[in-house]
C-alpha positions, -999 to 999 in steps of 0.1 A, spaced: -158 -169 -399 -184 -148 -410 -215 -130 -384 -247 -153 -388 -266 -126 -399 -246 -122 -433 -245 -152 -465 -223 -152 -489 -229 -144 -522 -218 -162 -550 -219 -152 -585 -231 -170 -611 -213 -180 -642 -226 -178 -678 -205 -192 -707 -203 -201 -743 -177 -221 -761 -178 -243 -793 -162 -276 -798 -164 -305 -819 -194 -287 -844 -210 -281 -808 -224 -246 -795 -226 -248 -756 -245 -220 -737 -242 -225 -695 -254 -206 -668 -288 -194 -677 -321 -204 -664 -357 -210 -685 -371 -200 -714 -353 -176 -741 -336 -170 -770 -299 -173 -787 -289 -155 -819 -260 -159 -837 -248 -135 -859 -213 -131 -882 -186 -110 -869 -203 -86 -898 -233 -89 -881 -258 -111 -910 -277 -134 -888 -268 -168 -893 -295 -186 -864 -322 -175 -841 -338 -204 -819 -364 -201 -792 -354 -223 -762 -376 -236 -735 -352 -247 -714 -315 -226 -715 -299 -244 -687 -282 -267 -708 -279 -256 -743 -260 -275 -770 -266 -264 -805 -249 -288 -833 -239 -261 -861 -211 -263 -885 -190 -229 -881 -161 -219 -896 -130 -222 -885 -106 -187 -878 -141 -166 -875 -156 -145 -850 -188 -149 -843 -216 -134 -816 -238 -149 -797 -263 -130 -781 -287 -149 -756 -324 -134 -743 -343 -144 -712 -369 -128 -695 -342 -111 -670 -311 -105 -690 -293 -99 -726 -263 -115 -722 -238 -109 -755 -202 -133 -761 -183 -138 -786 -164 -165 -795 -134 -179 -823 -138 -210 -842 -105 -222 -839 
């Protein structure tokens, strides 16, 4: 039971994975950009999106590497990284 003069808040949740030869990116809203660099840090990609909410990137990475993925939008940097596996 909460007063009726207090909401809830919920936080949102931003991911990444890869799978199949498949870069997801969830949780972000409009126009940006993702960058994905080496665990070294040599950039491999750098792709301006108009629409981030639903991001699927087919790229061939390999496997047992690190990589980083950095994703810009007008209101956040947002930095994961992930391990082809």
């Amino acid at each position: 039971f909460f007063p009726s003069n207090l909401k809830p808040v919920f936080q949102e949740s931003k991911s990444t994975y890869y799978k199949l030869g498949v870069l997801y990116i969830r949780g972000f809203v409009g126009e940006g950009s993702v960058q994905l660099y080496s665990i070294i840090g040599n950039k491999i990609s750098d792709i301006e999106v108009q629409d981030l909410s639903e991001f699927n990137l087919q790229i061939d990475l390999r496997k047992n590497n690190m990589y980083v993925i950095r994703v810009v939008n007008k209101s956040e940097i947002k930095t994961f990284k992930i391990i082809v596996d």
